[in-house]
N, C-alpha and C positions, 0 to 999 in steps of 0.2 A: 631418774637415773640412780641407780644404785653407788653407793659411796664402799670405795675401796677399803682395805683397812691397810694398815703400815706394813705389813708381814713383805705383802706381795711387791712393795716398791723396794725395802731391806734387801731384797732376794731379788728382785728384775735389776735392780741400778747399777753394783757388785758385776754381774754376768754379762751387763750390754759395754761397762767398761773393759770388761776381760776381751767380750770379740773384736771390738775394735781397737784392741793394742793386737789381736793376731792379724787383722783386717793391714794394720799397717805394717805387721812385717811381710806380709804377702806382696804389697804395696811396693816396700822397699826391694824385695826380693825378685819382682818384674822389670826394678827401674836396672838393678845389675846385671841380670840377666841380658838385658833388652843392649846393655855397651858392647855384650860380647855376639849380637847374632845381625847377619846382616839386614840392614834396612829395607824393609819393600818383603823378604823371607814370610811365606808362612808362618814358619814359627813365629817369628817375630811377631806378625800378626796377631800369633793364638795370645800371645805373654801379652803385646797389648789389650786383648780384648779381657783379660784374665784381669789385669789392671784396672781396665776400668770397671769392673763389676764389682770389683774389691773396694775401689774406692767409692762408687753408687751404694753398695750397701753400708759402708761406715757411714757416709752423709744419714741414710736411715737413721743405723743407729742412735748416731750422736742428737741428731731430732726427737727419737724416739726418746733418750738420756735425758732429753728437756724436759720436754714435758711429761715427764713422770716424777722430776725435780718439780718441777710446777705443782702438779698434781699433790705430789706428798708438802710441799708449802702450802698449798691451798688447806690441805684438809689438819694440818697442823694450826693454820690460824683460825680455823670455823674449830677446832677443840678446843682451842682457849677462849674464844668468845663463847661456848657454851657452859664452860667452867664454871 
């Protein structure tokens, strides 16, 4: 398996935390929406299913966020042991 270098975790970590702070006002933005339309409503429907796809892909993300934290510990501790 080929070993990453740091560039690419610098630059993915930054970015997966940015969309999942827009992931959650999306989030947020269905839960107010969803006080004002009636229950059972299509719309309603669409805002919930909009919600949950917002919050399905933050769970990614945040996963994703992990283990790329992992990933860049991992390969920070194999550089000092090669040190």
């Amino acid at each position: 398996m080929e070993k990453s270098s740091g560039v690419g975790h610098e630059l993915t970590g930054p970015l997966v935390h940015d969309l999942v702070n827009k992931l959650a006002v999306i989030v947020g933005q269905c839960d107010l929406m969803s006080e004002h339309l009636k229950a059972g409503s299509q719309c309603a429907k669409r805002v919930a299913a909009i919600q949950e796809i917002a919050q399905g892909m933050a769970k990614q993300l945040n996963e994703c966020q992990c283990r790329l934290s992992e990933c860049a510990r991992s390969a920070e501790i194999e550089k000092r042991n090669v040190a």
